[in-house]
C-alpha positions in Angstrom: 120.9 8.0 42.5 120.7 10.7 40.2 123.1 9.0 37.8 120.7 5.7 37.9 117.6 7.4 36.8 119.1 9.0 34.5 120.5 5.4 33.1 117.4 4.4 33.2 115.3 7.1 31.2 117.8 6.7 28.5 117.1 3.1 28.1 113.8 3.6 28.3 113.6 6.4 25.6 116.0 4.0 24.0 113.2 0.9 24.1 110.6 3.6 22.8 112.5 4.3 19.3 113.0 0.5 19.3 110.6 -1.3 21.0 107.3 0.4 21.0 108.0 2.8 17.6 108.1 -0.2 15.8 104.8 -1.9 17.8 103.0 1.2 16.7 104.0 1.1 13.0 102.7 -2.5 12.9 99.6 -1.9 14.6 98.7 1.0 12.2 99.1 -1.2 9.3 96.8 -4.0 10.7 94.5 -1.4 11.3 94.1 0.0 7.8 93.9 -3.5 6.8 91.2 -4.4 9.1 89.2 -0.8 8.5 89.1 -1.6 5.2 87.0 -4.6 5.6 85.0 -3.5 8.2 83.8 0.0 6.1 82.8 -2.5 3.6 81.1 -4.6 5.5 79.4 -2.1 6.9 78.6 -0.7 3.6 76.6 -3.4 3.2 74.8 -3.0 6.3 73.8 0.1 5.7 72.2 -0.2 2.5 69.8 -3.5 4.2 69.0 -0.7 7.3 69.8 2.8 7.1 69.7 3.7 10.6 73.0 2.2 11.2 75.3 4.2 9.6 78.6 3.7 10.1 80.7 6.2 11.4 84.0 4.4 11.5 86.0 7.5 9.8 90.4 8.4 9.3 91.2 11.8 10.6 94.7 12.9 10.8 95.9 9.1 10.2 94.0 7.5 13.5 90.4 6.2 13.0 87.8 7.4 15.1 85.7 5.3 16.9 88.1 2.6 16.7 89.9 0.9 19.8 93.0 -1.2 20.2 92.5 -3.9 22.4 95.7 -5.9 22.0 97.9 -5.9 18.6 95.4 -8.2 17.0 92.2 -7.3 18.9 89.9 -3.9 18.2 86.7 -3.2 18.9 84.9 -0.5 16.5 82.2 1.4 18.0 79.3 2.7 15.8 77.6 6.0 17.1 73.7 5.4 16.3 71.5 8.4 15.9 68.7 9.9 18.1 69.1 9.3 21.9 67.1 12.4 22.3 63.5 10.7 23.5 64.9 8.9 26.6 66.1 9.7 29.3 69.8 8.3 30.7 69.2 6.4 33.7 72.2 5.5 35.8 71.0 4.1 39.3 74.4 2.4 40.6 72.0 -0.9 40.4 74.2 -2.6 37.9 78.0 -1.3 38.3 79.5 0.1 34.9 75.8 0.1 33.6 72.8 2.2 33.2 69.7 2.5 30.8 67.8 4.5 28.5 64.1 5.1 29.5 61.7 6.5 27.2 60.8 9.9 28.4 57.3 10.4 30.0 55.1 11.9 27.6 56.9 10.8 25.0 55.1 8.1 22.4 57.4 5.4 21.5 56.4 5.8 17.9 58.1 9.2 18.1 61.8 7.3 18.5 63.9 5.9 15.5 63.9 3.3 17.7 60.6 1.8 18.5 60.8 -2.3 17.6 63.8 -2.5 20.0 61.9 -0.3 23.3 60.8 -3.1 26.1 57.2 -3.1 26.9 58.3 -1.5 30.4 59.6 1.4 28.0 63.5 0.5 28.2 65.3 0.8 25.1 67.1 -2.7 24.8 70.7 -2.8 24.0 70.8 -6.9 23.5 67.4 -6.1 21.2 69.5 -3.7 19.1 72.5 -5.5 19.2 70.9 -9.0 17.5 69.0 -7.3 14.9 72.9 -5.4 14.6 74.3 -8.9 14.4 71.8 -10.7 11.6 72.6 -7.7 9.7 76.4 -8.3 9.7 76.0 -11.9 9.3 74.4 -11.5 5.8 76.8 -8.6 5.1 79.7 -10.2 5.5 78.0 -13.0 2.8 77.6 -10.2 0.7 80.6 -8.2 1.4 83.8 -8.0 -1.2 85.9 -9.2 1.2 83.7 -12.3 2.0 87.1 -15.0 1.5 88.5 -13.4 4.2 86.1 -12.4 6.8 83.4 -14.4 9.0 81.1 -13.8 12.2 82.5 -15.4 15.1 79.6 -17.5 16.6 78.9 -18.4 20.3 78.4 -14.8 21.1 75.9 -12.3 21.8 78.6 -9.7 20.5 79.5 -9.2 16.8 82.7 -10.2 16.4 84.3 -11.2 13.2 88.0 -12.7 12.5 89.5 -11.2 9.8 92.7 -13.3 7.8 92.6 -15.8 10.9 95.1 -13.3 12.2 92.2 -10.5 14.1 89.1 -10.3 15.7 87.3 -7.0 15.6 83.9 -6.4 17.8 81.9 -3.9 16.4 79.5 -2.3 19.2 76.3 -0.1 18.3 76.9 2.9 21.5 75.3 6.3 21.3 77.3 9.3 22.7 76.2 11.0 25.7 77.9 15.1 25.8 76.6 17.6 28.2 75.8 15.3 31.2 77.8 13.0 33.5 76.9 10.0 35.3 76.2 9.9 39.0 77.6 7.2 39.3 80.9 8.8 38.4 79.6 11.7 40.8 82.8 11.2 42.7 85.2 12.6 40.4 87.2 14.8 40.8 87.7 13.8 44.5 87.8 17.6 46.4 91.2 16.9 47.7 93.4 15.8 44.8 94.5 18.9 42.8 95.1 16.9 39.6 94.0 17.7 37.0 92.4 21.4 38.3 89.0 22.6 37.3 89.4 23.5 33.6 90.5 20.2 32.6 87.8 18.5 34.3 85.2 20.9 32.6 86.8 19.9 29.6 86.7 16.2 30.4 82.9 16.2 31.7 82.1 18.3 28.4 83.7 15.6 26.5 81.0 13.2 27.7 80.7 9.5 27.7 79.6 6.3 25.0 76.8 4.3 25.7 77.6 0.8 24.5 75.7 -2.2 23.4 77.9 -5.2 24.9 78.0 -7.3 27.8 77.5 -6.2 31.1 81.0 -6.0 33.0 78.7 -8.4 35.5 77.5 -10.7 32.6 80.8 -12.0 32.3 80.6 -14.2 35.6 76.7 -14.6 35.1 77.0 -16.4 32.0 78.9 -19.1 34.0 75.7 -20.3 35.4 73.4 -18.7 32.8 71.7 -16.6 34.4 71.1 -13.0 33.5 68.5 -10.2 34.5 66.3 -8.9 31.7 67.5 -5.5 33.2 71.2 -6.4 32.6 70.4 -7.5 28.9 68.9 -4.3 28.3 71.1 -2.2 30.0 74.2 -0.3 28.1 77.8 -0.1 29.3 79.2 3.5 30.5 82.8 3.9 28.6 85.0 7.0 28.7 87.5 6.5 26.1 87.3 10.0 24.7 87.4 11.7 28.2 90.5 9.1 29.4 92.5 10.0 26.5 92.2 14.0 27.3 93.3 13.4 30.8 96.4 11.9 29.6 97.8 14.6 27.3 100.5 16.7 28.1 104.2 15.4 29.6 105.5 11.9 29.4 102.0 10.4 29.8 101.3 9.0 26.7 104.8 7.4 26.0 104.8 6.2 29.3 101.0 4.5 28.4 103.2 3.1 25.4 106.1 1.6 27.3 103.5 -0.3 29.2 101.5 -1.7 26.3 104.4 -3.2 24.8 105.8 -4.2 27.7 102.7 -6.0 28.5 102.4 -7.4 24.8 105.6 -9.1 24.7 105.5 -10.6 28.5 102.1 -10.0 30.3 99.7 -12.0 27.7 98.9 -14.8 29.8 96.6 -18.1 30.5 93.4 -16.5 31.5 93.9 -13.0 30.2 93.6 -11.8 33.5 95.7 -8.3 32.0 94.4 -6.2 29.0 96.0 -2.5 28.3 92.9 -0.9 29.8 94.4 -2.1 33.1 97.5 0.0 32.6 95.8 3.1 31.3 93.9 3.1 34.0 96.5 2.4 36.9 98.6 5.5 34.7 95.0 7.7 35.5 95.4 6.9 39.0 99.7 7.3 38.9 98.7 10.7 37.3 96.5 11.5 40.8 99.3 10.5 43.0 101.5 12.7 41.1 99.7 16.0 40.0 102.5 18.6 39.2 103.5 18.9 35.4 107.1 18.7 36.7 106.3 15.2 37.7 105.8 14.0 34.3 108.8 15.4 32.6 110.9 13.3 30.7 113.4 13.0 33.1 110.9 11.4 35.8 110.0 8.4 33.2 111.2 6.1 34.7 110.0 6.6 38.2 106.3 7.0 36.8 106.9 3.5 35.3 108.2 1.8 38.2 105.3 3.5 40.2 102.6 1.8 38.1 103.9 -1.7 38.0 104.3 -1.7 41.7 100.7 -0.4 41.7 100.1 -2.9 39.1 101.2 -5.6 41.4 99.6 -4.4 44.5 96.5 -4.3 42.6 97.1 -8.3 41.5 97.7 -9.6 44.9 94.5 -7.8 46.0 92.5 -8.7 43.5 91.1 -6.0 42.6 91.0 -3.1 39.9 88.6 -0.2 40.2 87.8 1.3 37.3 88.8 4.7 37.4 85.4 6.9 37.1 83.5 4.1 38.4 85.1 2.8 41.7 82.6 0.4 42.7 83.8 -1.2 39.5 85.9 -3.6 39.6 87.8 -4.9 36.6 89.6 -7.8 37.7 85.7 -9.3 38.5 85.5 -12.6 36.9 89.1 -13.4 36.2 90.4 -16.4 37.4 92.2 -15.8 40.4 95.3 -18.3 39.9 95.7 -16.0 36.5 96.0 -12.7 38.7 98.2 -14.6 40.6 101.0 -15.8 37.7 100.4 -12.1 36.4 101.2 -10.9 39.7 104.3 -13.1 40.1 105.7 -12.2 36.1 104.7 -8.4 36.6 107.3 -8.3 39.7 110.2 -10.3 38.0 109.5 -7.8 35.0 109.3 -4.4 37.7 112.4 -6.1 39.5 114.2 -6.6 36.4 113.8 -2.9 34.7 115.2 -1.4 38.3 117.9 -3.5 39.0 119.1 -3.3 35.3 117.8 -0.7 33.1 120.3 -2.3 30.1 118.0 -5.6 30.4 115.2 -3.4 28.6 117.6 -3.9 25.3 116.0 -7.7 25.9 112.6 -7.5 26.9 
């Protein structure tokens, strides 16, 4: 037994150097590529309107704000200035949502903000987003790299595609420190030890971005077309920041790697029904089941892996994928269900594969 993990951490390290090494190399040149035409274009955008300054910026080789969604997919979130007159209101109404109310006593004309505040004194994320998205539009006319970018229409998002090769979304989002949603109230749950009160201090410290995209819920409403005034005003929770703290320390991170590559290379599928969010957030939840340090040694790499794309199934067949600071969540909603099921069916013949014969990673 002992002799079989072992065989299979080493080809696992093995498909690391190999495999996901070299994924990570090419990523980080597509995204100094892609940063470089979205800092101009944003440039631009700036000098039309001020108060969106971008804040897209390279520290220690890895952009901030800056998210990879697949190898030719990010999404760049732009930090606006001056939440401070409204207050975060986060009612469980719309799951993964909530809104910013202007603060009683407080006279619109006081915010940075005041075209974009509703007449019931909401501050609108779709109103801020499609004065956002006129703005690109004509900067990306304007732009130096104009041959090779342009706005992707038949989208309330901005979204441009880059060389025909990339689509980036850029998202206005304020950040939120110092308070925590109550509708992630429940976390920690009391009686799992992982990961101990100084780390979740840390975590809740860390905060949480407001973003201005899509309701998680608007993606089935648009369907039929119809959508709340309250969900096109309301902003998106999204815990990048604290998700990424919680996954430091042990064979987390390259384990997080393994399974982006692995789902690259055979888990892109009719219907996208998986993205990589999924597997971060099934390796938050493996990190729960497991909560001792010694559980994420090197040596147990290959056990956390096959944990996660069991889980990963189980999750597939039942259709359903809370989010992991917001349970009630789910993000599976709105994906066909015939896709969850082929995912299902490739991620076990993949799971299957890996344990019966760790040499096969030298193929996958």
């Amino acid at each position: 037994m002992i002799a079989a993990q072992a065989k299979l951490v080493y080809q696992l390290n093995k498909y690391y150097t190999e495999r996901c090494q070299a994924r990570k190399a090419a990523i980080a040149k597509t995204i100094r590529e892609v940063c470089k035409v979205v800092s101009d274009v944003l440039k631009e955008v700036e000098v039309q309107e001020p108060r969106f300054i971008s804040s897209l910026s390279e520290i220690d080789a890895r952009y901030e704000g800056l998210e990879v969604i697949s190898p030719t997919e990010f999404e760049v979130v732009l930090y606006l200035n001056q939440m401070g007159v409204f207050n975060f209101v986060d009612d469980g109404s719309l799951p993964g949502c909530a809104v910013l109310k202007l603060s009683d006593g407080r006279k619109r004309s006081m915010s940075l903000w005041v075209e974009f505040i509703t007449a019931s004194g909401y501050l609108s994320a779709r109103k801020i987003r499609s004065r956002f998205q006129t703005l690109v539009a004509q900067a990306v006319d304007k732009c130096s790299y104009r041959d090779v970018v342009k706005m992707i229409a038949d989208t309330s998002e901005v979204k441009l595609r880059i060389r025909e090769r990339y689509v980036v979304q850029i998202t206005p989002a304020f950040k939120c420190t110092g308070i925590w949603p109550r509708s992630a109230a429940q976390w920690p749950m009391p009686h799992i030890p992982w990961p101990g009160p100084n780390r979740v201090a840390e975590v809740k410290a860390e905060g949480f971005n407001l973003l201005s995209k899509e309701c998680y819920s608007q993606e089935c409403y648009s369907l039929t077309g119809k959508q709340s005034s309250a969900e096109s005003d309301a902003w998106v929770l999204q815990f990048g920041e604290a998700e990424n703290r919680l996954l430091m320390g042990g064979c987390r991170n390259k384990c997080l790697s393994v399974l982006k590559t692995l789902r690259d290379r055979h888990l892109e599928l009719p219907g996208q029904p998986l993205n990589n969010y999924h597997m971060k957030t099934l390796l938050l939840y493996e990190c729960e089941k497991h909560p001792r340090e010694t559980d994420w040694d090197e040596a147990c790499l290959g056990d956390r892996l096959n944990g996660i794309l069991l889980q990963l199934i189980s999750c597939l067949q039942c259709r359903r994928c809370p989010h992991y600071f917001l349970p009630n969540l789910d993000l599976f909603q709105g994906k066909p269900h015939s896709a969850l099921e082929s995912a299902a069916k490739q991620t076990w013949r993949l799971a299957r594969e890996i344990l019966t014969n760790p040499k096969s990673l030298d193929k996958l």
